[in-house]
C-alpha positions in Angstrom: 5.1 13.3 0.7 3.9 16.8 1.2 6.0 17.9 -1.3 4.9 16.0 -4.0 1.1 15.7 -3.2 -1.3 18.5 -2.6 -4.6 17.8 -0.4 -7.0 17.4 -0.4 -7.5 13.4 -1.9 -6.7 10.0 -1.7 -3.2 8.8 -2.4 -3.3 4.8 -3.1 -0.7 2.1 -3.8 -0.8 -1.3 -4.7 1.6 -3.6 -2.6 2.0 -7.3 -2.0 -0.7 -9.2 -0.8 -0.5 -10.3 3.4 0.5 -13.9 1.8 2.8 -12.6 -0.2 6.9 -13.3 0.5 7.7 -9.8 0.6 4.5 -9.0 3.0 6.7 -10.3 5.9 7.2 -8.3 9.4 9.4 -5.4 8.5 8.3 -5.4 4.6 6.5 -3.4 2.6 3.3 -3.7 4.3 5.0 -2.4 7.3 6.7 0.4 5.2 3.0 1.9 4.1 1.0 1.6 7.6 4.2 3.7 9.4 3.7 6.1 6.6 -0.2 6.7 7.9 -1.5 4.2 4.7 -4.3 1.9 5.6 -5.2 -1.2 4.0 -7.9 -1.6 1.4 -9.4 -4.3 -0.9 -7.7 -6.6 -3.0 -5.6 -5.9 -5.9 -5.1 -8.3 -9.3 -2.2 -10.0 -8.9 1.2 -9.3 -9.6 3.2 -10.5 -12.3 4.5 -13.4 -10.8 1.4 -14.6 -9.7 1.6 -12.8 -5.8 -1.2 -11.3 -4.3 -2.0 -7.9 -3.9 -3.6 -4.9 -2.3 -4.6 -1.5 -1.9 -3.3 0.9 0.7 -4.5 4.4 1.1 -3.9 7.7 2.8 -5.7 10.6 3.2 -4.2 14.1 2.1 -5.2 17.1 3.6 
């Protein structure tokens, strides 16, 4: 990530929701917290209907 973002900031994503089918153990939650992203609030919801939310990480 270094290499594309320069600190200091906030980097965010939106990903699916902890109900969400593709939230499940070794998903893409999972995929953001190993990268050092925490979870925030709630997103809308995806196009399908799915829930969302925020993840964040701090750049320095």
């Amino acid at each position: 990530m270094r290499r594309f973002v320069v600190g200091p900031g906030v980097l965010e994503v939106v990903t699916f929701g902890p109900d969400h089918p593709g939230a499940v153990a070794g998903g893409a939650r999972v995929f953001y917290e190993r990268l050092g992203f925490t979870p925030g609030e709630a997103a809308p919801a995806g196009p399908e209907g799915g829930s969302r939310q925020r993840y964040r990480r701090v750049v320095t």
